[in-house]
Steps between C-alpha positions, in 0.01 A plus 500: 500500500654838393561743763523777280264728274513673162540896629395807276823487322490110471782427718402265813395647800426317859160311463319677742507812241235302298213602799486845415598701216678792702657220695788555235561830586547452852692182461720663216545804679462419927520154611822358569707839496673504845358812713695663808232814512319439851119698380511200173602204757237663748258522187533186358422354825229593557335443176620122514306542861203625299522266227477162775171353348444678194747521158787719439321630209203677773789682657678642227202631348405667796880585618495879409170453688675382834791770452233737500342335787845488690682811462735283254601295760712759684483258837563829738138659373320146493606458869327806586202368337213507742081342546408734292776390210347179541185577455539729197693153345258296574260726230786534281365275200787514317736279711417157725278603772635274731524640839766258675685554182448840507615544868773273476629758240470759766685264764752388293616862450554565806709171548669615171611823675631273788739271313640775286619630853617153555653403180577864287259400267245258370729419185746370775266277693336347209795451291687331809218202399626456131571138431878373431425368178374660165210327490304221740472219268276561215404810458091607555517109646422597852306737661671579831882413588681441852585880478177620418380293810815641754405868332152450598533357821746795606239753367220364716745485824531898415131513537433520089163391337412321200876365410462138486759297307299497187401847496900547617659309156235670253702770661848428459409377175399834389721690650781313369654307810498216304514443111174310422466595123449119287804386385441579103310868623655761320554734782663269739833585357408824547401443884851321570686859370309705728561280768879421449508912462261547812657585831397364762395700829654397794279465855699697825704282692 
């Protein structure tokens, strides 16, 4: 069974592409690039949060939505979000009106806040988690990994919401901790430059 898909251009892309036409875009141009800015990591997060039960393709429709919703994910404005945030969310029709979703947006900011006082900066926590090896057997094989599971665990000690290993590896996945492009995708090349190129952050001692 092919893991790849004919992309606008014709040149295989990752299979998952096939679900959604602007799934191409995003894959071509997002997923798999390694990230080190702390409002993205804090971003993507949360969406993945959002997206636990529903499809990818629900939350990147509605992710300028959710921006909107979230003051762009700056995490020190979220954590001052208050009832009444919560309430004007829960009428906002254009993202997931989920209100333990919602609020664990609100108190994961806040615990955001607290481990870049910890750590210097998201970026150095998170990338502290990357695996050892390229890849974790085949890629788009699994859907959580020994470090997604440590990452998670450590994230719920720190009193964070919503980050379960699953939700943890779509994560790293996207935010290129690991390289999880198909073996024949076009752009996994292209995802092992920017990583051999990307520095990593390093976590206070």
């Amino acid at each position: 069974m092919s893991t790849t898909v004919a992309g606008p251009d014709g040149k295989p892309r990752c299979g998952w592409c096939s679900a959604a036409p602007e799934f191409f875009e995003y894959h071509d141009n997002e997923w798999g690039y390694p990230v080190d800015d702390d409002i993205r990591l804090f971003e993507k997060l949360c969406l993945e949060s959002f997206q636990s039960g529903l499809s990818w393709r629900t939350i990147l429709a509605k992710r300028e939505n959710f921006r909107a919703a979230f003051s762009n994910f700056d995490f020190y404005t979220v954590a001052e979000f208050d009832q009444t945030d919560i309430e004007r969310l829960l009428q906002d029709k254009g993202i997931v009106r989920h209100r333990g979703k919602i609020e664990a947006v609100i108190n994961n900011a806040k615990r955001a806040i607290e481990l870049i006082q910890e750590e210097g900066s998201l970026a150095a926590y998170f990338w502290s988690f990357e695996p050892s090896q390229e890849s974790m057997g085949k890629p788009q094989s699994a859907s959580t990994s020994s470090e997604s599971v440590a990452l998670a665990k450590a994230l719920k000690k720190k009193g964070w919401k919503f980050v379960g290993p699953t939700t943890v590896y779509a994560f790293m996945q996207a935010m290129g901790l690991i390289n999880d492009h198909a073996e024949d995708c076009v752009y996994r090349s292209q995802a092992l430059t920017a990583r051999d190129a990307f520095t990593r952050p390093i976590r206070r001692k």
